[in-house]
SEMIVEX-924381 format. One record per residue (C-alpha): residue number from 1; y, x, z. Coordinates in pm, 1 decimal. Example, Ala and Ser with C-alpha at 12.3 -4.5 7.8 and 13.67 -1.06 7.14 Angstrom:
1, -450.0, 1230.0, 780.0;
2, -106.0, 1367.0, 714.0;
This chain:
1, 121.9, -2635.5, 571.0;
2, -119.6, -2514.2, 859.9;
3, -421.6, -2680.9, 891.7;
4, -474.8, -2892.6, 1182.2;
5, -735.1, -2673.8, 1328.8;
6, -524.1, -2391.6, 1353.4;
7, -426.4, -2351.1, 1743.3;
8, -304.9, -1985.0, 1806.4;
9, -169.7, -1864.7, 1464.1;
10, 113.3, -2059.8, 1364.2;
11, 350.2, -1999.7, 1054.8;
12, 670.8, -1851.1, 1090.0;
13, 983.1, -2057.6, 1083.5;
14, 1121.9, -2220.2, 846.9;
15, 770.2, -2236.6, 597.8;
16, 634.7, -2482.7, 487.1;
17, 388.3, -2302.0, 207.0;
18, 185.5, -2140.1, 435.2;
19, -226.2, -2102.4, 283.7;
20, -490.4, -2224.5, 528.3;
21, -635.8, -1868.3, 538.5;
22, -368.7, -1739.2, 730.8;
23, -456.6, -1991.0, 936.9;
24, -788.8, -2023.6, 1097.2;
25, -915.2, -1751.9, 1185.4;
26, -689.6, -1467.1, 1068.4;
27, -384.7, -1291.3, 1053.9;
28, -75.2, -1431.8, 1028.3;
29, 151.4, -1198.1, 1155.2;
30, 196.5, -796.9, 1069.1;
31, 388.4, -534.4, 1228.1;
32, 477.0, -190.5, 1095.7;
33, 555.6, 159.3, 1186.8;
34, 852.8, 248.1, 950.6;
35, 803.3, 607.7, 982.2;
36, 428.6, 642.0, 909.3;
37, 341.0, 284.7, 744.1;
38, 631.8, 196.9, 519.3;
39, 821.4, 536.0, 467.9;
40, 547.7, 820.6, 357.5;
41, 702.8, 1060.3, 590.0;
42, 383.0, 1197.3, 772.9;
43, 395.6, 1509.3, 568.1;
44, 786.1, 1604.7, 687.3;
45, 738.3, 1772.0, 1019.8;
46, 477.3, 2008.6, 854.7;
47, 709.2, 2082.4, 564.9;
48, 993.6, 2159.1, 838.7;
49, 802.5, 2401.6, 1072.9;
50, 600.0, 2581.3, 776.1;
51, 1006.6, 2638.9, 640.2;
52, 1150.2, 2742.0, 1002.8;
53, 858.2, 2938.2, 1045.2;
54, 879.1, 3109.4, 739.5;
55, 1265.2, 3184.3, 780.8;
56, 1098.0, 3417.4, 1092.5;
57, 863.1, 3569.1, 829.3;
58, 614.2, 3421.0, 1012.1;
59, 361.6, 3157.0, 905.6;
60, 179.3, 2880.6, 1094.2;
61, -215.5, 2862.2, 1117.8;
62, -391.9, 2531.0, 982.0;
63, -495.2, 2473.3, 1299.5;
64, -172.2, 2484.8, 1493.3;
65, -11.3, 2245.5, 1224.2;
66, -299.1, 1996.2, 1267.8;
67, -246.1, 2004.3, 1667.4;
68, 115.1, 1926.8, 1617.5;
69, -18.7, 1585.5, 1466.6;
70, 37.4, 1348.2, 1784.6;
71, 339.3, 1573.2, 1994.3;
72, 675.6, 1456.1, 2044.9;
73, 933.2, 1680.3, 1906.6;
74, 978.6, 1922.4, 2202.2;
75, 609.8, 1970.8, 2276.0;
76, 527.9, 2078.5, 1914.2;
77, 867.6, 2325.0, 1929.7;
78, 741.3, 2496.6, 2227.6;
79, 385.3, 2541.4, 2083.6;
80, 510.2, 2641.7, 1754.5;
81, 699.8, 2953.0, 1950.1;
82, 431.0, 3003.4, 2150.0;
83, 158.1, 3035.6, 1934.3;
84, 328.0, 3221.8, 1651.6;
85, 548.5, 3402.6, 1882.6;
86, 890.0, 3326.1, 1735.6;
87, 1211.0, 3515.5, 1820.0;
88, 1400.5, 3219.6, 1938.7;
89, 1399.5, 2980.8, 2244.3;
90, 1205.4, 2639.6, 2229.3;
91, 1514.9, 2447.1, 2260.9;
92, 1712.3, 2584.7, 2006.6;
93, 1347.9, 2584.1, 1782.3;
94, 1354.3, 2208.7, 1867.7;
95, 1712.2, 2147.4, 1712.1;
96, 1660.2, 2350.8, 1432.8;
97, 1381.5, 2121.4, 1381.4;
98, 1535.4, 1837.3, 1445.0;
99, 1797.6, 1896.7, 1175.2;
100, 1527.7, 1996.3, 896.1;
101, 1395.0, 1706.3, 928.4;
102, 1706.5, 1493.9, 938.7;
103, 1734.4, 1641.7, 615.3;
104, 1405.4, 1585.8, 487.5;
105, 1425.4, 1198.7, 541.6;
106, 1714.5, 1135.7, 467.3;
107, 1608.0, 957.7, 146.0;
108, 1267.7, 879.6, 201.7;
109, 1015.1, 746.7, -39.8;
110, 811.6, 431.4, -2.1;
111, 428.5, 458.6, 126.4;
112, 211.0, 391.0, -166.6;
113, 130.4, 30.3, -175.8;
114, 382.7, -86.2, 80.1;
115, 598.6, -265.4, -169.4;
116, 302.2, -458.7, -310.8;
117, 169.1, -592.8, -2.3;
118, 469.3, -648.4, 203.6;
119, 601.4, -851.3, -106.4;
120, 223.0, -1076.0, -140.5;
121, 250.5, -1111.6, 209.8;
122, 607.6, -1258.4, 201.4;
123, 488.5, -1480.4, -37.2;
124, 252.3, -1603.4, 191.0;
125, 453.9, -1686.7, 454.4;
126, 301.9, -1427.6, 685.8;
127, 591.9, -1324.2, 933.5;
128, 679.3, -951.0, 949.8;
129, 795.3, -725.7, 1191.8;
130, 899.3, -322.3, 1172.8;
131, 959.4, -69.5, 1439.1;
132, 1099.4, 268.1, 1421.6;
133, 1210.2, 583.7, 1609.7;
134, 1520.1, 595.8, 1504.3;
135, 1828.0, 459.5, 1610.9;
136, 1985.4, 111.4, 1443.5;
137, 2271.8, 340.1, 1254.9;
138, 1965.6, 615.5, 1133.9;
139, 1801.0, 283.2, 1032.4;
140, 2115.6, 141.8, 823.9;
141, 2118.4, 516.8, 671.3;
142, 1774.4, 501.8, 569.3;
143, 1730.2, 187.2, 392.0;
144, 2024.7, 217.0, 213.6;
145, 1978.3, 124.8, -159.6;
146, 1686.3, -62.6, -30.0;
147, 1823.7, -338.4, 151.4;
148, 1675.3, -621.2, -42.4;
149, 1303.5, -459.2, 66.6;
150, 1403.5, -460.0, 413.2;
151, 1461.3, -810.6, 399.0;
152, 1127.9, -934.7, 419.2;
153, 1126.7, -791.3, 779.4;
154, 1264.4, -1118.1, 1038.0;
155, 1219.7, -855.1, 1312.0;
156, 1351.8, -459.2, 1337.3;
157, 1281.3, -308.3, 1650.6;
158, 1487.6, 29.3, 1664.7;
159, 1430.2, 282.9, 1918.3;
160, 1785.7, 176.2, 2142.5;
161, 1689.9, -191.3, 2100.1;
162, 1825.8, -313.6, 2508.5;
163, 1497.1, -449.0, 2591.7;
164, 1243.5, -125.6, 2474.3;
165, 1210.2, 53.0, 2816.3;
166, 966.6, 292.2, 2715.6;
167, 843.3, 459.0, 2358.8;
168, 513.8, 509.8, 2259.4;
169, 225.6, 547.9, 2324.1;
170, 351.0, 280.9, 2544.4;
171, 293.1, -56.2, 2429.8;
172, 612.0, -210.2, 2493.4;
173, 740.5, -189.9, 2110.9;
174, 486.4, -398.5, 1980.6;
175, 471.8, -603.9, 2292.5;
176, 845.7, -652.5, 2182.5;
177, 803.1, -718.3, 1800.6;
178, 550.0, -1010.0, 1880.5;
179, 780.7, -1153.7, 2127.9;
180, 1042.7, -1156.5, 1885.0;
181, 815.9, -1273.2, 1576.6;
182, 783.7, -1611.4, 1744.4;
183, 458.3, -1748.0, 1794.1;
184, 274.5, -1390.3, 1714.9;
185, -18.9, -1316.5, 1934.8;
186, -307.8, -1045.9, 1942.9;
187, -557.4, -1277.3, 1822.1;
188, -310.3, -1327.1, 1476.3;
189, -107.5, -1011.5, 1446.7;
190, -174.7, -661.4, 1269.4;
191, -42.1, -349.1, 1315.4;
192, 17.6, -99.5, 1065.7;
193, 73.5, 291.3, 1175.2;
194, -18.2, 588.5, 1110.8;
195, 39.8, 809.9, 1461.7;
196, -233.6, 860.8, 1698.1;
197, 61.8, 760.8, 1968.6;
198, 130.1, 471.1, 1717.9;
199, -215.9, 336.9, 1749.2;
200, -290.7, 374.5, 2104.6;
201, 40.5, 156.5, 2137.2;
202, -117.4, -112.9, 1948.5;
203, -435.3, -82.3, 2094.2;
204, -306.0, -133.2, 2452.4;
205, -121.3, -383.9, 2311.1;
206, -452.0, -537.7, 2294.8;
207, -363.6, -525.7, 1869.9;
208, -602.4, -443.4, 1618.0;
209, -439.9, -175.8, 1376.8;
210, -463.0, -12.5, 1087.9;
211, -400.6, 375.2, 1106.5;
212, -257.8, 556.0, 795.2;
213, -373.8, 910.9, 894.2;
214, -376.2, 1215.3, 675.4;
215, -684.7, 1325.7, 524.5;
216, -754.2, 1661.0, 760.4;
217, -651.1, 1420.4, 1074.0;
218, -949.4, 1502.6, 1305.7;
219, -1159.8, 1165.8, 1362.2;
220, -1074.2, 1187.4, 1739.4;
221, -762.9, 1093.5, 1686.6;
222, -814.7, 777.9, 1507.8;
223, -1101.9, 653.6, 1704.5;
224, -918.1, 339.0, 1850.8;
225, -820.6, 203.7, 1492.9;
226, -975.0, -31.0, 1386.6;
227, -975.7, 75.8, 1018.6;
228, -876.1, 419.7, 889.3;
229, -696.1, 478.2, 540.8;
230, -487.7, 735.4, 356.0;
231, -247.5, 471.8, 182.6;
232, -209.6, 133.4, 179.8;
233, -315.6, 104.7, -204.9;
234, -660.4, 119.2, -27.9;
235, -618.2, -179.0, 164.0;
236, -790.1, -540.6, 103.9;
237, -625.5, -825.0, 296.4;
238, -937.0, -1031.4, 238.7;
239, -1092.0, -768.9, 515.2;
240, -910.3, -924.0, 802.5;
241, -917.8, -1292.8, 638.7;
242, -601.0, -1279.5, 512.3;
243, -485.3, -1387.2, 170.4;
244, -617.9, -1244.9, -123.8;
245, -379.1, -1043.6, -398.4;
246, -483.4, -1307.6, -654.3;
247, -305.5, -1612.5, -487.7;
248, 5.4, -1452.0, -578.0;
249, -30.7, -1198.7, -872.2;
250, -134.5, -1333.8, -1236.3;
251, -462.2, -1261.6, -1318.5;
252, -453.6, -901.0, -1511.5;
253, -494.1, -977.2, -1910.8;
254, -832.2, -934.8, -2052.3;
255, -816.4, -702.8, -2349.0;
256, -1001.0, -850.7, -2678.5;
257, -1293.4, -698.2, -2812.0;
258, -1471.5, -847.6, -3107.5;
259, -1788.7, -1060.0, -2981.0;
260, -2103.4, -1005.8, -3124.1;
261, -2084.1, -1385.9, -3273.2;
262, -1769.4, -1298.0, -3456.7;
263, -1954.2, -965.1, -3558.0;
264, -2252.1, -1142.0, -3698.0;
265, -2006.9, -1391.6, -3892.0;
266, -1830.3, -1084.0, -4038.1;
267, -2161.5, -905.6, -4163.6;
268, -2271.8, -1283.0, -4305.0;
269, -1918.9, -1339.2, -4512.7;
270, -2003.3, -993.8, -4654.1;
271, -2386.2, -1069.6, -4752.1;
272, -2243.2, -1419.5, -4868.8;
273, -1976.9, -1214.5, -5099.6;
274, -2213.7, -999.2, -5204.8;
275, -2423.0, -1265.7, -5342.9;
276, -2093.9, -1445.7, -5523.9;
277, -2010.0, -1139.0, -5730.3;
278, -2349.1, -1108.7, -5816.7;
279, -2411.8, -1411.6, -5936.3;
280, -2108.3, -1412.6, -6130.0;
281, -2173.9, -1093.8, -6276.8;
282, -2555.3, -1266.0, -6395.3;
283, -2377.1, -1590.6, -6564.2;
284, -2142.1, -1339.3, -6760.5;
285, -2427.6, -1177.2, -6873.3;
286, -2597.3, -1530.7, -6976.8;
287, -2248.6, -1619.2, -7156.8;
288, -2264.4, -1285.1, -7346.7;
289, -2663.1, -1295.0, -7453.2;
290, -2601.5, -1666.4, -7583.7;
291, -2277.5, -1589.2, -7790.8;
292, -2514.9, -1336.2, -7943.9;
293, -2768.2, -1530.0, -8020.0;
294, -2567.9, -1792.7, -8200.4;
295, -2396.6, -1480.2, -8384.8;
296, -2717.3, -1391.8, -8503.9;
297, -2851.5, -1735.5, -8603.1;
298, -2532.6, -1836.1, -8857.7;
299, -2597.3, -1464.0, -9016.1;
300, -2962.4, -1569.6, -9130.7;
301, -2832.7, -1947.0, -9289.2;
């Protein structure tokens, strides 16, 4: 149970296993982005305008793609035509895009790492929360055949939840998620993203977060996070006082080498063998040179 000092960060309903260190001080809720923190879709809008672009037999500088990082949908459309001077109107760029992508995720794969620590921290009674962009029904589609993942999540927030007002980089989503996640506060919760939008949401949430940027993200962009990764295989709970992998993964098996004891024992049965067979081989000898002797001896009476 919670120790008796712990005052802000509470366990979620219905546990009654929950370690002191997720106690006092730490973090015992997390909240994350489904798009960018769960599902490893960061790499999907830049696979959909490189293809649109190149169905115009025109291609997209580095530079443009890596601007597109933080714009909503339309913004990056009208750039994208803009810059490389495409022979179609924004709008219809935008649903062309919109539909690419559609495609894209429409089976997404899991963020390396996700599935290991959202399943240690379930074990730990830490609660969890998700939000997403999409729609409840886009939601259903894309967890399908991954349900019992999902189910570690008490809380979904979905972008036509009745009470979200505004999307990021407005706070309300998270303000939302740690409404609904009980007893979740900023002094206790995490946030998990990986959207420049995403983590100036948290941060005026007053939340500390973890951004999962891409490696040629400028630095600007994740200045308000308060720690920067590629994947969550690179994360370390222990970093934010939180419980450590080993409370709830066995100890990985030790692989047995012979010791230098059990080397020295092997070398001195050897010598010791050695020294048997000789000295077996030297009391045949005696047997021999004695039988010959008394050979010799009945000859001469």
């Amino acid at each position: 149970m919670c120790s008796a000092c712990c005052k802000s960060c509470k366990a979620p309903p219905g546990c009654s296993r929950c370690p002191p260190m997720c106690c006092s001080p730490g973090i015992s809720y997390c909240i994350f982005d489904l798009e960018s923190a769960v599902f490893d879709t960061r790499h999907v809008y830049k696979r959909a305008v490189i293809e649109l672009a190149s169905s115009y037999n025109r291609s997209v500088p580095e530079a443009v793609l890596i601007q597109c990082g933080p714009m909503e949908t339309a913004e990056m459309a009208e750039m994208i035509c803009r810059k490389c001077d495409l022979p179609v109107s924004w709008e219809s760029f935008r649903f062309q895009l919109n539909e690419r992508t559609s495609d894209l995720i429409a089976n997404p794969t899991l963020m390396p790492g996700v599935e290991r620590l959202v399943t240690h921290l379930g074990k730990c009674c830490m609660g969890l929360g998700l939000v997403t962009s999409c729609s409840e029904s886009m939601y259903c589609t894309k967890i399908r055949d991954k349900e019992d993942f999902f189910d570690s999540f008490s809380s979904v927030i979905c972008s036509d939840d009745a009470d979200l007002k505004a999307s990021k980089p407005e706070p309300d989503v998270y303000l939302i998620a740690m409404r609904r996640l009980g007893d979740a506060g900023p002094d206790c919760t995490l946030v998990f993203d990986g959207t420049p939008k995403g983590v100036q949401a948290a941060t005026d949430a007053r939340l500390p977060v973890v951004m999962l940027a891409e490696k040629d993200l400028p630095c600007c962009w994740s200045e308000l996070a308060t720690l920067r990764l590629e994947t969550l295989e690179q994360f370390d709970p222990e970093e934010f006082n939180m419980p450590p992998y080993s409370c709830t993964e066995p100890p990985p098996r030790k692989s047995k080498s012979p010791s230098q004891r059990g080397s020295q024992k092997s070398a001195g049965s050897q010598r010791s063998s050695t020294v048997t067979k000789k000295a077996a081989a030297d009391a045949e000898a005696d047997e021999g040179e004695e039988e010959e002797g008394e050979g010799e001896g009945q000859e001469v009476a």
